[in-house]
C-alpha positions as CSV (number, residue, x, y, z in Angstrom):
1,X,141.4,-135.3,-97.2
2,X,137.9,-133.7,-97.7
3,X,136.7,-130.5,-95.7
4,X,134.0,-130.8,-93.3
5,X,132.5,-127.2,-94.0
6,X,130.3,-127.8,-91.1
7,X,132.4,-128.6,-88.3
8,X,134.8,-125.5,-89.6
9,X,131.6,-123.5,-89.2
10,X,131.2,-124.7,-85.6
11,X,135.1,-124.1,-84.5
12,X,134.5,-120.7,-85.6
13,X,131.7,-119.7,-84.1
14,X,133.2,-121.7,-80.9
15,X,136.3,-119.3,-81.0
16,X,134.3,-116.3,-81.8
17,X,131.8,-117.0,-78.9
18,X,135.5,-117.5,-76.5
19,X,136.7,-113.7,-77.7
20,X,133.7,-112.3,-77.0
21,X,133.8,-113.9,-74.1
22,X,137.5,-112.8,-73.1
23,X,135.9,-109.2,-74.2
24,X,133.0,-108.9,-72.0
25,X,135.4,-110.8,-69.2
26,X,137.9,-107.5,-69.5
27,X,135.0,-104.9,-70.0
28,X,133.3,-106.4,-67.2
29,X,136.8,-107.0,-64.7
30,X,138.8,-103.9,-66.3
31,X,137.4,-101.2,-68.2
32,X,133.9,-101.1,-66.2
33,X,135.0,-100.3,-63.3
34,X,137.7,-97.7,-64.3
35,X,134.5,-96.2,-66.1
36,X,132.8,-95.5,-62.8
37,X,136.1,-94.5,-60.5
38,X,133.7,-93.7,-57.7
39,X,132.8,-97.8,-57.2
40,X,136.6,-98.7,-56.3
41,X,136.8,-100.0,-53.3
42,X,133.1,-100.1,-52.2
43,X,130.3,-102.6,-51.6
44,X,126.9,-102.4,-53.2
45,X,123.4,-103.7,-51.4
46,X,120.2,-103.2,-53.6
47,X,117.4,-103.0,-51.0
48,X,113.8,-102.1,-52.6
49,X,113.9,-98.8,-54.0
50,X,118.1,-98.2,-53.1
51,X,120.9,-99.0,-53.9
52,X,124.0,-98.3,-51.0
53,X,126.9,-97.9,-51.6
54,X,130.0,-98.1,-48.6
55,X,133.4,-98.0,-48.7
56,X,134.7,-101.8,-48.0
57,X,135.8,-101.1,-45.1
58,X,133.0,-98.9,-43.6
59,X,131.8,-98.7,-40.0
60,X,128.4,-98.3,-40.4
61,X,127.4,-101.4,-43.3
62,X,126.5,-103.4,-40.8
63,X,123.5,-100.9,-40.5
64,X,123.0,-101.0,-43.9
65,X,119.4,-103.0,-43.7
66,X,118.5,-100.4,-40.7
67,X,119.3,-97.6,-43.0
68,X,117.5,-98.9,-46.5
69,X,114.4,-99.2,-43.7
70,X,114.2,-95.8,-42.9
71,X,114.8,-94.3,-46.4
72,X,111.9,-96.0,-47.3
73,X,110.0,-95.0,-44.4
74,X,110.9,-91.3,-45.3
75,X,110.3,-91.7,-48.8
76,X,106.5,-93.2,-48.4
77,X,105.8,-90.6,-46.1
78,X,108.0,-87.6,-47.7
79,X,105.8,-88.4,-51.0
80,X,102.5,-88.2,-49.0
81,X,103.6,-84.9,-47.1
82,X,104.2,-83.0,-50.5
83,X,101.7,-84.9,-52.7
84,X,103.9,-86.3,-55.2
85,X,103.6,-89.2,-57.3
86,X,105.6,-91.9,-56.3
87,X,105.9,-93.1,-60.3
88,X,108.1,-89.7,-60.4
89,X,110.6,-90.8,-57.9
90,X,113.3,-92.9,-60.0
91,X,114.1,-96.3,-58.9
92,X,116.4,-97.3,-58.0
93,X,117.8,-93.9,-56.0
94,X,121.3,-94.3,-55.5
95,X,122.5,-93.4,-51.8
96,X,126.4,-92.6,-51.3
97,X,126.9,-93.3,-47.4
98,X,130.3,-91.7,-46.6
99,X,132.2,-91.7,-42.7
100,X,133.1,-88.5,-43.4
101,X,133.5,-85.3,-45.3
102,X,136.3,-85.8,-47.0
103,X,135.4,-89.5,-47.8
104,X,132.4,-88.0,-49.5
105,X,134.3,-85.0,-51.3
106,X,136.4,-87.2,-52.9
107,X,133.0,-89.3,-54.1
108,X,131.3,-86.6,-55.3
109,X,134.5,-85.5,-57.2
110,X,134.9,-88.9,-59.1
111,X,131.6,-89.1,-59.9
112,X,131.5,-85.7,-61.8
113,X,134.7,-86.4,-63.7
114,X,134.6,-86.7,-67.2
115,X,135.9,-90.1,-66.9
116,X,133.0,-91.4,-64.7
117,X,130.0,-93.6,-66.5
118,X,128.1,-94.3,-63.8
119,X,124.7,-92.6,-64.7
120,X,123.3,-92.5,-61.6
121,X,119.4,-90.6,-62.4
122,X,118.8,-89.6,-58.5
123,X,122.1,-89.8,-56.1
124,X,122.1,-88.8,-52.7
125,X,125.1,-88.4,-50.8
126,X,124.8,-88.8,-46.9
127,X,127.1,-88.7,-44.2
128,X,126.8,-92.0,-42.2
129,X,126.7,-89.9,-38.9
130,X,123.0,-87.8,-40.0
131,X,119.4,-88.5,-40.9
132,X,118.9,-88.4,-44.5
133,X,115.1,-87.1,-44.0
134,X,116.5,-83.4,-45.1
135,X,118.4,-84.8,-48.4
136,X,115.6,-87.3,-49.2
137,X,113.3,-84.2,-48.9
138,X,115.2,-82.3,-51.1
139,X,115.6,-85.0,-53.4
140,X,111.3,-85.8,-53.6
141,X,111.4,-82.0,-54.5
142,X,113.5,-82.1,-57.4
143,X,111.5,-84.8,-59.3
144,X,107.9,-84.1,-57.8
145,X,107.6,-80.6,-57.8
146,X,110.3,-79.5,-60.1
147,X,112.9,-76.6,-60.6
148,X,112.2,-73.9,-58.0
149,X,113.7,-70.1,-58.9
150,X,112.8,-69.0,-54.4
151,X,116.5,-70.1,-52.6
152,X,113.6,-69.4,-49.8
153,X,110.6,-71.8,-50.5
154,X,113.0,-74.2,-51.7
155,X,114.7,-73.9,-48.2
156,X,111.4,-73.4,-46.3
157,X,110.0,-76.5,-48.5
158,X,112.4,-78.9,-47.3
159,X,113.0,-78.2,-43.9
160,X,109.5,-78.1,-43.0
161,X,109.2,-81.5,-44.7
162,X,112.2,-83.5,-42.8
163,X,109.7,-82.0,-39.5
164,X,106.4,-81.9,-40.2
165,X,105.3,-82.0,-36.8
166,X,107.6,-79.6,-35.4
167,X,106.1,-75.8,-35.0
168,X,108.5,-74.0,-36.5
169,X,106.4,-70.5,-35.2
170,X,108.0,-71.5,-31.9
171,X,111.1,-69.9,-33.3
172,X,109.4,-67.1,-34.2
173,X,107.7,-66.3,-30.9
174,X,110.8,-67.0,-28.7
175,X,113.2,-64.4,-30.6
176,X,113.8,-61.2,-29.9
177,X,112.6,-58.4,-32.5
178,X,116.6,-57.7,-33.0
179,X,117.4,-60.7,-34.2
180,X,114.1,-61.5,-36.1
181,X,113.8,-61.2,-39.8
182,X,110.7,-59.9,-41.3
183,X,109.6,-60.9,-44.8
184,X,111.5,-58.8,-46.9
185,X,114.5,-59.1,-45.3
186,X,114.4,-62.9,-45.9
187,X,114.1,-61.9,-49.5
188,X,117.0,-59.7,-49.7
189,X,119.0,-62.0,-47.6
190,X,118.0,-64.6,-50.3
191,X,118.9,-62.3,-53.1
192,X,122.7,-61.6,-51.5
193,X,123.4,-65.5,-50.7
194,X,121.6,-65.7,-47.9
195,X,120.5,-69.2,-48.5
196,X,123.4,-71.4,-50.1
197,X,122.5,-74.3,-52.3
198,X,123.1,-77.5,-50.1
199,X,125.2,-80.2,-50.5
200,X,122.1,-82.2,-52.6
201,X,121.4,-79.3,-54.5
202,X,124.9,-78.6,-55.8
203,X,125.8,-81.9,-56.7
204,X,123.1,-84.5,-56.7
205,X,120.2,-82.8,-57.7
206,X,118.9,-83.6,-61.7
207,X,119.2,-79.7,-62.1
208,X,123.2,-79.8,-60.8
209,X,125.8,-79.5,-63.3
210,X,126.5,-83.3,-64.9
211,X,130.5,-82.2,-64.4
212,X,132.1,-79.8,-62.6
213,X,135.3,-77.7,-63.8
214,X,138.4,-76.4,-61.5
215,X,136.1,-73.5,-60.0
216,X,133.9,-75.7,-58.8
217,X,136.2,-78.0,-57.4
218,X,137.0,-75.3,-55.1
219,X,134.0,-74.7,-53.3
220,X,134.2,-78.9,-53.5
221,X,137.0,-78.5,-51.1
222,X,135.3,-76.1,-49.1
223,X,132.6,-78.3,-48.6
224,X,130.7,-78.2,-45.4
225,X,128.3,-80.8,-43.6
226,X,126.3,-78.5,-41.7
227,X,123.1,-77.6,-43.2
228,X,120.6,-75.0,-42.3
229,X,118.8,-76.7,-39.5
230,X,120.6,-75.3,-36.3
231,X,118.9,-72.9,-34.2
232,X,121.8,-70.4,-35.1
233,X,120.6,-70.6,-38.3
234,X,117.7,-68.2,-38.3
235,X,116.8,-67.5,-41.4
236,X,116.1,-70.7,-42.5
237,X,114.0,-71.7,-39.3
238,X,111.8,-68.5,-40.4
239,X,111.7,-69.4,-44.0
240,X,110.2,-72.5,-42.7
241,X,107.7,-71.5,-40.2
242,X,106.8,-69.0,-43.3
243,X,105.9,-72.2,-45.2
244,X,103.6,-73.5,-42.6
245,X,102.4,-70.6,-42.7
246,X,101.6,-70.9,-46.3
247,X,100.1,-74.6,-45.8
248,X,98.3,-74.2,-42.6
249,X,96.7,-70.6,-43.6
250,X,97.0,-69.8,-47.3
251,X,95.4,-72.9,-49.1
252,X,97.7,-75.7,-48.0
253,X,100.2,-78.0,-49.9
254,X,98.0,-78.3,-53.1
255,X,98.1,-74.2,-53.0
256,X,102.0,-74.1,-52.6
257,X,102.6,-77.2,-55.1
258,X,100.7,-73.9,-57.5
259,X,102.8,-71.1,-57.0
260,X,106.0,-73.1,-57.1
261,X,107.8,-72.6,-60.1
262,X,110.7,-70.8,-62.1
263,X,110.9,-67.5,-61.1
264,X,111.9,-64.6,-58.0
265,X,110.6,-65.0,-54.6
266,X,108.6,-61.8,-54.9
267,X,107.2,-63.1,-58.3
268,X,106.0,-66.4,-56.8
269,X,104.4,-64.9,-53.7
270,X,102.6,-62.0,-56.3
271,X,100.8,-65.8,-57.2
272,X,99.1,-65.8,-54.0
273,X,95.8,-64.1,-55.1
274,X,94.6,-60.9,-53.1
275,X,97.5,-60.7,-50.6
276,X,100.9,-58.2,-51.3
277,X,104.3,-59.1,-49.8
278,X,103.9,-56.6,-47.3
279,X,100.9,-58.0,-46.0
280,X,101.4,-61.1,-46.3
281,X,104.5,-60.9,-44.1
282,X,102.5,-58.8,-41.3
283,X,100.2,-61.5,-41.3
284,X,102.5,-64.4,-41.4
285,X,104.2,-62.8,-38.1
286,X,101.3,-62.0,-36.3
287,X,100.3,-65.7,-36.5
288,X,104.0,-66.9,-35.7
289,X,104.1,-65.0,-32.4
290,X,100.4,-66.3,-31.7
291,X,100.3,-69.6,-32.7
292,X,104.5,-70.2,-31.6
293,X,103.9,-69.3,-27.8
294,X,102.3,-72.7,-27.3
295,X,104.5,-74.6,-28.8
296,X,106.0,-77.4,-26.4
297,X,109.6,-75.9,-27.2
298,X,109.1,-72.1,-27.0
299,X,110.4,-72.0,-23.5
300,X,113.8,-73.4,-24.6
301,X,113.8,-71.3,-27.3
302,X,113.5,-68.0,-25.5
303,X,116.1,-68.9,-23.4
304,X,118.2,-70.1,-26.3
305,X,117.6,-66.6,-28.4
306,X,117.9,-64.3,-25.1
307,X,121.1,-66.0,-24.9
308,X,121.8,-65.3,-28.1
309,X,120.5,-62.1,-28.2
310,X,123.6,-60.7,-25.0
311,X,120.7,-60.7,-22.5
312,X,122.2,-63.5,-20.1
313,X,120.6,-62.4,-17.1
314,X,116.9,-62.5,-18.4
315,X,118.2,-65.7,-19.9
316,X,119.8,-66.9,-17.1
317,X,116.3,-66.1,-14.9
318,X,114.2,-67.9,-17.3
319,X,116.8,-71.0,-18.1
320,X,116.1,-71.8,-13.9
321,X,112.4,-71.8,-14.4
322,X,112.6,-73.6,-17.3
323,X,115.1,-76.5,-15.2
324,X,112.3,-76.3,-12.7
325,X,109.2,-77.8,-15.2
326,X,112.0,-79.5,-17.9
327,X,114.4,-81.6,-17.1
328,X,115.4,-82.8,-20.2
329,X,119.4,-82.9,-21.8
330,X,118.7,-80.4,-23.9
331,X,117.5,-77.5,-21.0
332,X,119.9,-78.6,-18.2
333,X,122.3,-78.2,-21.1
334,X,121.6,-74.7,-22.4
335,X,120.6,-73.4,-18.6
336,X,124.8,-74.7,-17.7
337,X,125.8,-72.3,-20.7
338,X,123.8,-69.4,-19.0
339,X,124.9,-70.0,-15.9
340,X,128.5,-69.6,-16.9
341,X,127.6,-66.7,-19.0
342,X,126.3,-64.9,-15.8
343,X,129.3,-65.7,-13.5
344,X,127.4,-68.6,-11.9
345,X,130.3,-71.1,-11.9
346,X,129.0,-73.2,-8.8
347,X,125.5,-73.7,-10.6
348,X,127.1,-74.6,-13.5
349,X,129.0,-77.4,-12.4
350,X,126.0,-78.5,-10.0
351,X,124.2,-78.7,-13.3
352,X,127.1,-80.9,-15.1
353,X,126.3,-83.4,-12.4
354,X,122.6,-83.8,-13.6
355,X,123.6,-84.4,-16.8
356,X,123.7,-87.9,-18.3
357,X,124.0,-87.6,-21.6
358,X,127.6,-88.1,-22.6
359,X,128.7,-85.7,-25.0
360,X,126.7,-82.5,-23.6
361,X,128.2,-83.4,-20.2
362,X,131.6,-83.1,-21.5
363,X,131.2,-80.6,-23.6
364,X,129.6,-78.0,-20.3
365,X,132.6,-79.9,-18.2
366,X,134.9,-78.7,-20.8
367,X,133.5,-75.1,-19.9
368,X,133.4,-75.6,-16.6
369,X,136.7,-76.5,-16.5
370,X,138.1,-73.5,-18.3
371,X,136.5,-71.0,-16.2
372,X,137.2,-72.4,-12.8
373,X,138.6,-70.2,-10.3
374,X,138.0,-67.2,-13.0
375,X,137.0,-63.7,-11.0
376,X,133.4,-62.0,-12.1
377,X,133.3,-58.3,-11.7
378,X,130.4,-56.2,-12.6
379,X,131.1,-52.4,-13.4
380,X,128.4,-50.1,-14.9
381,X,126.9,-52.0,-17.2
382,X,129.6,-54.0,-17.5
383,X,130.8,-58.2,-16.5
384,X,134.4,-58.9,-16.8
385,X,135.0,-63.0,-16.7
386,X,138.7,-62.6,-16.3
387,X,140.8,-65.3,-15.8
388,X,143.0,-66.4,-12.9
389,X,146.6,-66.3,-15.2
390,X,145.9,-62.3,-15.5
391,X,147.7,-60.6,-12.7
392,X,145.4,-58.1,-10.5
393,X,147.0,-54.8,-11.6
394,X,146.5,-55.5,-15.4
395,X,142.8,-56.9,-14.5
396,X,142.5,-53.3,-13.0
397,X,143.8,-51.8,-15.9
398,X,141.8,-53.5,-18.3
399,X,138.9,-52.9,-16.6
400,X,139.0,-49.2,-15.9
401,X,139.9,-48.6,-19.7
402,X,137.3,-50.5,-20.9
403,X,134.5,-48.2,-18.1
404,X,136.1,-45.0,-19.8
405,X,135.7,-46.1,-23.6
406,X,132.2,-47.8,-22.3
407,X,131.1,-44.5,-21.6
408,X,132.7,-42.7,-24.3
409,X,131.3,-44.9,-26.9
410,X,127.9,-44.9,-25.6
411,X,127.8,-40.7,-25.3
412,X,129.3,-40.7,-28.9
413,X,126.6,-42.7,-30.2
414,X,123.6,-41.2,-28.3
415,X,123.0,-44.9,-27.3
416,X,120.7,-45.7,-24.6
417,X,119.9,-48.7,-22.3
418,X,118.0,-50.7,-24.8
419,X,120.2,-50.1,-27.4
420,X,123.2,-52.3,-26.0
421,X,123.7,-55.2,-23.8
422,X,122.6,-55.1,-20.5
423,X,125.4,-56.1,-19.1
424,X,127.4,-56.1,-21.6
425,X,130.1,-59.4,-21.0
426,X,133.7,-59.2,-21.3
427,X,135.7,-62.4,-21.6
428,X,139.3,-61.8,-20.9
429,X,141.3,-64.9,-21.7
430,X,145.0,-65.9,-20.8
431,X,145.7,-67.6,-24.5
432,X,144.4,-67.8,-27.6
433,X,143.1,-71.7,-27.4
434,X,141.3,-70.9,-24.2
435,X,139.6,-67.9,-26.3
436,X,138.6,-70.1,-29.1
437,X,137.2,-72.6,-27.3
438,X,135.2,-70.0,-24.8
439,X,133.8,-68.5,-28.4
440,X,131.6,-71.1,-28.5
441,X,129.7,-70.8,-24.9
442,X,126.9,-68.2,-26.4
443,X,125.2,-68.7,-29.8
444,X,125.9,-66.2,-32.6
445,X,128.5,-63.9,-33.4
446,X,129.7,-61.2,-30.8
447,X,127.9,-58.5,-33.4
448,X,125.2,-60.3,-32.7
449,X,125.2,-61.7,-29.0
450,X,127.2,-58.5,-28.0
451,X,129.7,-60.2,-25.5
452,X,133.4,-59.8,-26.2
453,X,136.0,-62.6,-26.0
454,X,139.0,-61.0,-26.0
455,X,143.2,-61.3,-24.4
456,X,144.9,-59.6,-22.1
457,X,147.1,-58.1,-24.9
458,X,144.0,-56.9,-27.2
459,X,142.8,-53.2,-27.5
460,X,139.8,-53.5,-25.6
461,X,138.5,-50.1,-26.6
462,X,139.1,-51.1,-30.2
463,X,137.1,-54.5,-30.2
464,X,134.1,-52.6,-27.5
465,X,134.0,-50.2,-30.5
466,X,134.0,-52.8,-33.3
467,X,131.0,-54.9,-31.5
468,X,129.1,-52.2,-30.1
469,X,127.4,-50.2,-33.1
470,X,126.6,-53.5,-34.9
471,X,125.0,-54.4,-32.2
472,X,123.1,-51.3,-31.3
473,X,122.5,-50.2,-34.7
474,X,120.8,-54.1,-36.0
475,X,122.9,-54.4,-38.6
476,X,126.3,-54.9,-39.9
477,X,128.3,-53.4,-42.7
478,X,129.9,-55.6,-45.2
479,X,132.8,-53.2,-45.6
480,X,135.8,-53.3,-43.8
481,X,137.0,-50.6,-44.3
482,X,134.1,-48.9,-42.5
483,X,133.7,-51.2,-39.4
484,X,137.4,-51.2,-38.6
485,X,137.4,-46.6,-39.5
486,X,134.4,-46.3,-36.9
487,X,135.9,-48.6,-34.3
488,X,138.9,-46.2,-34.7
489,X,137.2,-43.3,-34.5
490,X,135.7,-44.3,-31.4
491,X,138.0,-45.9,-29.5
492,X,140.9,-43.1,-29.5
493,X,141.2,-39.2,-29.3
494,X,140.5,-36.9,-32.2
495,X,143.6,-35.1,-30.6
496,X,145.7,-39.1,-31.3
497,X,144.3,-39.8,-35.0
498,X,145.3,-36.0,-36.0
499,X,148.2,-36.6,-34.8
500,X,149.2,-40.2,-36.2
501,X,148.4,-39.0,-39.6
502,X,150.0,-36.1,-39.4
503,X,152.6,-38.3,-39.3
504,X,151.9,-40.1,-41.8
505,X,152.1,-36.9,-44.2
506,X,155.8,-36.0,-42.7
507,X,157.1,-39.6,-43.6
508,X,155.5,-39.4,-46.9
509,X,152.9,-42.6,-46.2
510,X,150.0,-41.1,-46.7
511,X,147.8,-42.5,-49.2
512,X,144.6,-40.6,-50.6
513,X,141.2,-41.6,-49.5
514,X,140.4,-42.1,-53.2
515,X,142.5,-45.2,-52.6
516,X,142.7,-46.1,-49.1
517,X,141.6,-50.0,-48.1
518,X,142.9,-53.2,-46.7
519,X,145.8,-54.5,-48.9
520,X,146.4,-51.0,-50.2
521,X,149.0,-50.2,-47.9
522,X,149.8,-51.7,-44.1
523,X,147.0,-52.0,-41.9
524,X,148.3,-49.3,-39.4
525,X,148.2,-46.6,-42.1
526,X,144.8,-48.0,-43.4
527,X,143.1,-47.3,-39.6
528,X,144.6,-44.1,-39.1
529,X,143.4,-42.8,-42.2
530,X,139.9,-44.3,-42.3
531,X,139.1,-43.6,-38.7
532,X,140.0,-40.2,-39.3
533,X,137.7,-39.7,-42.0
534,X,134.7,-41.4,-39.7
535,X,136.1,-39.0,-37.2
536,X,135.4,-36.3,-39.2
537,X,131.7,-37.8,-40.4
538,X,130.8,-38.7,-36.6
539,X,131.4,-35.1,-35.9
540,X,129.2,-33.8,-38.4
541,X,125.9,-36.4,-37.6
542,X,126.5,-39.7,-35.7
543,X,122.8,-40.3,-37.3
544,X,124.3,-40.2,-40.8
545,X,127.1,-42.4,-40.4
546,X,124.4,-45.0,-38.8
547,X,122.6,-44.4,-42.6
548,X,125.5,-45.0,-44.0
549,X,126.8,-48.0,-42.0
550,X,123.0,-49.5,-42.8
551,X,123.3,-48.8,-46.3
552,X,126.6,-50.8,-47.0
553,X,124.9,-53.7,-44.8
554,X,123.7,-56.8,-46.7
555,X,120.3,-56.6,-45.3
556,X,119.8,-52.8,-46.3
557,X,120.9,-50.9,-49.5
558,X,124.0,-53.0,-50.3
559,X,125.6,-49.8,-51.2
560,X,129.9,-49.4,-51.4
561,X,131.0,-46.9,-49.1
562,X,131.4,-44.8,-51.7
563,X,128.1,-44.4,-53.0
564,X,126.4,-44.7,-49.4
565,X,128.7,-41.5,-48.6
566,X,127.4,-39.5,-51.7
567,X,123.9,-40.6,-51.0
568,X,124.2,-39.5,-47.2
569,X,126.6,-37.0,-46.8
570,X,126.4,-35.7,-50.3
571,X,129.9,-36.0,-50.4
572,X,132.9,-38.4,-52.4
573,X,136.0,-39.3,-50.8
574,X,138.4,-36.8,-52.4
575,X,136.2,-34.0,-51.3
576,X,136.4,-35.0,-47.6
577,X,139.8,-35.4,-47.4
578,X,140.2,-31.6,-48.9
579,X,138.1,-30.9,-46.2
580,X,140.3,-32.7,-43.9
581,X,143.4,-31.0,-45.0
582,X,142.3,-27.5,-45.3
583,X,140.9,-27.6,-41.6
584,X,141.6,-30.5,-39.9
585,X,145.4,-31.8,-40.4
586,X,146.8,-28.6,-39.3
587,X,150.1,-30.2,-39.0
588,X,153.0,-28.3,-38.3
């Protein structure tokens, strides 16, 4: 039989053409998608300039069209806001909508595995829950202005952006000088981590790492959704009322779009022709406090950073004149929070009935809950919230120790009226979830607010002096070892600490101050031992030991104790505690 070269020919290119079929069927069903582990299990719609991706069995795709809608929007008008080419946004911009933190942890953690081929050129990872204006902002940035070396224009850049009509200055105005930042304490605060990379900029941005090893997986579990946009967070607000600043006074966006760049804060500011840092920062304030008292929500504000600030009274005051002319969620909400703060319990739920929006109605119920029936005392300068599970004798007890260390704290100190709250609030809780969830009633810190949340059980005279020079003094240390040594010092005898470590020599315990902090030893012998030696500092100039406690603070030198105490007192650790031993532990 003869051979038909020809039709041979065809069978094989026929069964070549099925391999490579059976090939690109497996790449395509198989190895593609274990390529790009962060597409299992989700859904993909392409809409103009974005791709979305969901989990399958996502809440929120059925707003998916919504959603693609107003990431254009933003985009269009995020590219005219900041003058940027829209040629030098990528297209399409992949957007990761998660339900959840840890839904998007675990995203952002397969797509920077070594294993992953997606090559995504612009991600964005967004919690379903927020507006993506802030990311998208971020994101618009990154390709049409560049790499940035400021933590603080970067912050101020984008922020102002997601709001463009909001008056930032309006923050400025409304708080109080204590809890205001000037200029170059934004800068330091930037220099010491004040202004964390966000969520965008660690992991999506085109300047993020492509992978990330086992340290950075950490802070990947550590993750947290909130950005700096809450009114607790103040030095972002300022760093973006700076940048209007900037734009509406110092040559606009075209003149900011020029100094941006590689380099230190202080280095792209010396850009701005004819005007130092110093000056610059004057000026910016002086327009902030001018331009931010007519803002529409100034009056909220003040309340909110009075508040915030341990003057509940005044804020209380202004929070019913502010009810009177603004009845919106957002007053009746904060002026219930001062109300409770003040004692005002009938007010407060009065103000829960006016409420209708649904979550900040529970959320005041919830505090109007826990502090019904609770008794309001006010003592010298002091207001003890106590609640009803504390018997009368140990409320008595409680409150007359804490009038005596009051007193002794603010003699000590040579504190005045204006130097501490006024009055200063005292939360005395039954248990500890009660506590945590009161915590939350005033903004900020208690360093910061200056009220105490504290138990029955707890050493009030030891938390009054932990809260107390922070407070007064505008600053707080970073150590620990000072902080928990002062609050020591101040809230027992000298007569008590000389004895307690005298103690400590006779069991053999006691450690050399060379040596001496937290994790060294047990905590006891750690306090007696450092609030001696701030004993003995107080007693030679409570104005040094405020140096001191200044210098070790992230917003002043940023010294260790060590070297704030030579620079001070002129003095190291060993050669105080031979000071202490020849003439103060004269034990017998």
């Amino acid at each position: 039989m003869k051979k038909k070269p020809l039709a041979g020919l065809i069978g094989g290119f026929a069964v070549a053409a099925v391999a490579i079929g059976i090939v690109v069927l497996v790449i395509w069903l198989f190895i593609e998608p274990l390529s790009a582990p962060e597409q299992t299990g989700t859904v993909q719609f392409h809409v103009a300039h974005f791709n979305l991706w969901y989990q399958k069995d996502a809440a929120g795709i059925a707003d998916h069209t919504a959603l693609a809608k107003q990431l254009q929007h933003d985009l269009d008008e995020l590219a005219d806001i900041l003058q940027v080419d829209p040629d030098l946004i990528p297209d399409p911009i992949d957007v990761f909508v998660h339900a959840d933190l840890s839904s998007m942890q675990s995203s952002i953690a397969k797509r920077k595995n070594p294993e992953s081929r997606g090559g995504y050129i612009a991600p964005l990872d967004l919690l379903a829950s927020e507006s993506p204006r802030r990311r998208l902002a971020e994101l618009v940035l990154a390709f049409g202005w560049g790499q940035c070396g400021s933590r603080l224009l970067e912050h101020g850049v984008s922020l102002y952006a997601s709001d463009p009509d909001r008056n930032f200055h309006a923050v400025i105005a409304a708080l109080p000088r204590r809890l205001y930042h000037p200029l170059e304490e934004l800068i330091l605060m930037e220099n010491r981590g004040g202004f964390p990379e966000s969520i965008y900029e660690r992991y999506d941005s085109p300047y993020s790492r492509v992978l990330i090893g086992l340290a950075d997986y950490k802070k990947l579990l550590d993750l947290s959704a909130s950005e700096a946009d809450t009114l607790s967070d103040i030095g972002a607000l300022e760093a973006a009322s700076f940048v209007q600043y900037l734009i509406e006074h110092m040559g606009g966006m075209r003149e900011l779009k020029r100094i941006w760049g590689k380099g230190s804060t202080e280095r792209l500011l010396a850009r701005v022709e004819g005007v130092s840092i110093a000056d610059l920062g004057n000026a910016w304030y002086a327009t902030g406090r001018d331009e931010g008292s007519t803002a529409s929500d100034y009056k909220y504000l003040q309340v909110y950073y009075l508040l915030a600030d341990g003057k509940s009274d005044v804020a209380w005051n202004l929070a019913r004149e502010l009810m009177a002319n603004d009845s919106s969620q957002e007053a009746l909400f904060l002026a219930g929070r001062c109300a409770i703060s003040v004692g005002e319990m009938d007010e407060a739920k009065e103000i829960v009935s006016r409420l209708e929006d649904q979550k900040q109605k529970r959320e005041l119920q919830n505090y109007v809950d826990l502090y019904a029936d609770w008794s309001v005392s006010n003592r010298n300068g002091l207001r003890f919230v106590i609640s009803p599970h504390i018997s009368a004798e140990n409320s008595q007890k409680l409150i007359s120790r804490a009038q005596r260390v009051y007193v002794r704290i603010i003699d000590q100190l040579a504190l005045d009226g204006t130097d501490v709250p006024q009055p200063l609030v005292v939360f005395v809780y039954g248990d500890s979830e009660s506590l945590q969830v009161g915590e939350g009633l005033v903004p900020l810190s208690s360093v910061q607010n200056g009220m105490l949340h504290i138990m029955a059980a707890d050493d009030i005279a030891y938390d009054m002096a932990r809260v107390l020079p922070a407070y007064a003094w505008g600053n707080d240390t970073y150590s620990r070892l000072l902080r928990s040594g002062l609050a020591v010092a101040l809230s027992c005898s000298k007569d008590e600490l000389v004895e307690q470590a005298c103690a400590l020599c006779s069991e053999g315990t006691w450690i050399p101050l060379t040596r001496v902090d937290f994790g060294v030893a047990d905590e006891k012998t750690i306090k007696i031992e450092a609030g001696l030696m701030l004993r003995y500092l107080l007693d030679n100039s409570v104005q040094d030991v405020r140096e001191v406690w200044i210098a070790t603070s992230p917003l002043g030198l940023y010294l260790s104790v060590d070297a704030a105490l030579k620079r001070v007192f002129g003095k190291t650790r060993k050669e105080i505690e031979e000071t202490l031993v020849s003439s103060v532990l004269l034990c017998k």
